[in-house]
C-alpha positions, 0 to 999 in steps of 0.5 A: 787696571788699578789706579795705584798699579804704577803710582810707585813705580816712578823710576821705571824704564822698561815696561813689557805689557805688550800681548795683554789684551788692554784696551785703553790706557788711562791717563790715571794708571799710567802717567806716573811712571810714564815720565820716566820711561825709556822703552815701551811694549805695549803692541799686540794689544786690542785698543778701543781708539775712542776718545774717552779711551785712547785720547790721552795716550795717542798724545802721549805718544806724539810727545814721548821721547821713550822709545815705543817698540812697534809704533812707527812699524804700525804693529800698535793697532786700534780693535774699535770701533769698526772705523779704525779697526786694524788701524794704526793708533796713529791714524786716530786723530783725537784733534779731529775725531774728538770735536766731531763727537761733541758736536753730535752728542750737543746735537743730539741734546738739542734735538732731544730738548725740542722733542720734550716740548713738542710731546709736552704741548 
């Protein structure tokens, strides 16, 4: 989606996007008019529950007073990764999910750096 699709839109309360094949929602898309929502359709979408994609919104979510139709009836559900596929968004736990990832991209940096200067010497 375009990042200027709901910049103007600050006094929207309902939102009906559910069914849109979506699979993340971005911070930058949809903040703007998320403040002043009060009722949210946004289930029956396949959502990419990665922490580049969904880490944002699954706050969002926690902190939200609008009334977010499917949430607590679990009908708002991760495609992928294959870990969270037919999971609830809620079972994606960025606090958990997203340190672990770092420390295995830092990892994996490492590992490269030696292996430079080992094929180098």
């Amino acid at each position: 989606l375009q990042t200027e699709l709901f910049q103007n839109l600050t006094n929207l309360e309902t939102l009906r996007i559910d069914g849109n094949q979506l699979h993340s929602v971005d911070k930058s898309v949809f903040e703007p008019m998320f403040k002043s929502l009060k009722e949210l359709f946004i289930y029956r979408n396949p959502f990419d529950c990665t922490c580049e994609n969904l880490r944002w919104f699954r706050d969002w979510l926690n902190g939200t007073k609008a009334h977010v139709i499917g949430l607590q009836e679990g009908q708002l559900t991760c495609s992928t990764p294959r870990n969270f596929a037919n999971k609830t968004i809620l079972a994606f736990q960025p606090e958990l999910e997203c340190e672990s990832e770092a420390v295995v991209i830092a990892s994996l940096s490492v590992c490269g750096a030696v292996l430079v200067v080992a094929v180098g010497t």
